[in-house]
C-alpha positions as CSV (number, residue, x, y, z in Angstrom):
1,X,-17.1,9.3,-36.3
2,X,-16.5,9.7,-32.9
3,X,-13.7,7.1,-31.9
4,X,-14.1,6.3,-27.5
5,X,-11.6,3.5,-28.1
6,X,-8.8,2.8,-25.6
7,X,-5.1,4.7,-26.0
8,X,-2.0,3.6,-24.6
9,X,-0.8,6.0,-22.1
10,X,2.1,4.0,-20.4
11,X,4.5,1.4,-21.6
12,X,4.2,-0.6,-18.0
13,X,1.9,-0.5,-15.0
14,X,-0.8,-2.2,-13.1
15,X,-4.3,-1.6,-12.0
16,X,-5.3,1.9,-12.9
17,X,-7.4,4.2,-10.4
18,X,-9.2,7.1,-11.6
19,X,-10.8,9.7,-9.3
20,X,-12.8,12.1,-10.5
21,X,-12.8,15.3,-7.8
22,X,-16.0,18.1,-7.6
23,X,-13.5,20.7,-9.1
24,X,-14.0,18.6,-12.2
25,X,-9.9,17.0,-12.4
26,X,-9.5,13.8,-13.0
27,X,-6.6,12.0,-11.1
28,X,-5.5,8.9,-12.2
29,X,-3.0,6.2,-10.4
30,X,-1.1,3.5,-11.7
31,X,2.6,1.7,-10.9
32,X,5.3,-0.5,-11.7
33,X,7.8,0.3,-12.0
34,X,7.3,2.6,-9.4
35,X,4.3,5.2,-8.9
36,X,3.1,7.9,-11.0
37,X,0.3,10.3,-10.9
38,X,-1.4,11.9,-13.7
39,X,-4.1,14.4,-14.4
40,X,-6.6,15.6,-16.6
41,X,-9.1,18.4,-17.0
42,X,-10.5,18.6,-19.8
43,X,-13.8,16.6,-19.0
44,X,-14.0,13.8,-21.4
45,X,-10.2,11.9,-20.9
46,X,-8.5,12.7,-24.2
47,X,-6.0,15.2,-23.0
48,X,-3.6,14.2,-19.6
49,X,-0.2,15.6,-17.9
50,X,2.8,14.0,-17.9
51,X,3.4,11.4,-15.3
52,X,4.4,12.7,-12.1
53,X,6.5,10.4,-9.9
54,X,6.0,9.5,-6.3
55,X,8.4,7.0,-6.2
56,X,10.9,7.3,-8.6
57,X,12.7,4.4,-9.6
58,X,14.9,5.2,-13.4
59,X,18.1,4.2,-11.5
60,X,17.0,1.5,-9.1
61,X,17.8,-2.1,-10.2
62,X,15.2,-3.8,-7.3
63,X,11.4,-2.9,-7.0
64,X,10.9,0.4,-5.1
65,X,7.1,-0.6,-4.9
66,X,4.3,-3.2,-5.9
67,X,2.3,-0.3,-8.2
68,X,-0.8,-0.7,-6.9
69,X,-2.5,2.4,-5.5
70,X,-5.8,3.9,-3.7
71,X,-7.2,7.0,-4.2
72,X,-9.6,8.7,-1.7
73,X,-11.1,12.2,-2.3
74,X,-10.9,14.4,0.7
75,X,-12.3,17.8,-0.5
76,X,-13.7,19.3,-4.1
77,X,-9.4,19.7,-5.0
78,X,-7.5,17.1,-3.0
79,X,-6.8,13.4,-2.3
80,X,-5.7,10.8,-1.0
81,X,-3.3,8.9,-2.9
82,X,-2.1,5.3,-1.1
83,X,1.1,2.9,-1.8
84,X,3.6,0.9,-0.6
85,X,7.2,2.2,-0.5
86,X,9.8,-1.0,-0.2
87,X,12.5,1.0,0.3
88,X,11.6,3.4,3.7
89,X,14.5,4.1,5.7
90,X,13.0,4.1,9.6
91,X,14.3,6.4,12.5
92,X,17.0,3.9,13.1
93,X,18.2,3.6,9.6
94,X,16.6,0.1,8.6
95,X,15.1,-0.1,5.5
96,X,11.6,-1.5,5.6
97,X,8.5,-1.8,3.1
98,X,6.3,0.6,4.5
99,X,2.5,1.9,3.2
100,X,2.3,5.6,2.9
101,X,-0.2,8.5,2.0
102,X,0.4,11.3,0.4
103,X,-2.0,14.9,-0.4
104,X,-2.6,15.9,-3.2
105,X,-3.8,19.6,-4.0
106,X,-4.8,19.9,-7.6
107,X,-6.4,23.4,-9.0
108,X,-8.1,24.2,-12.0
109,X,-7.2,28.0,-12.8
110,X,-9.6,29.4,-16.0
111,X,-9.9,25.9,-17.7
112,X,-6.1,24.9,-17.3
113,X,-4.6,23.0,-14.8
114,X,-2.6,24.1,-12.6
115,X,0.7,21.9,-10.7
116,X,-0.2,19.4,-8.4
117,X,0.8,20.3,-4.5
118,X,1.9,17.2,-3.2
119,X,2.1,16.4,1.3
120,X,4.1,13.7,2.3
């Protein structure tokens, strides 16, 4: 029997985005505490990479974001990934909650994925 039921991937987070790209990968989004990336290529969902962190926050004691995210492909291996950063340091040194985007290159090489190039 072929079980399609829902896994917990994550302990914490809020509003999931999934992107499928034309290269076949599978990006998905989530946040809160702060904002992680992950991937998967194996064409159905069952198998995904660690989280990858875009805004780490294991030793911060405030919010370093709100967790929610966009995702917009851009070409058949990269994206678009949108969030807010609370804790952006400006050209004059204030801190400031700012909304950034960051690329993201993701390759499949022979069936496996290889690492995510991130542009900041």
């Amino acid at each position: 029997m072929l079980d399609l039921g829902p896994e917990v991937m994550a302990v914490s987070g809020v509003l999931p985005r999934l992107l499928r790209l034309t290269n076949g990968v599978v990006a998905l989004s989530s946040g809160r505490p702060g904002v992680q990336l992950r991937f998967c290529a194996d064409g159905n969902g069952k198998t995904w990479t660690q989280p990858l962190e875009l805004m780490p926050y294991a030793n911060e004691k405030d919010a370093v974001s709100c967790g929610y995210t966009s995702l917009l492909a851009t070409s058949p291996d990269r994206f678009l990934v949108i969030y807010s950063d609370f804790k952006h340091q400006t050209a004059s040194g204030q801190i400031r909650k700012a909304i950034k985007v960051c690329e993201v290159t993701v390759k499949l090489d022979s069936a496996k994925l290889l690492a995510p190039k991130f542009r900041k």
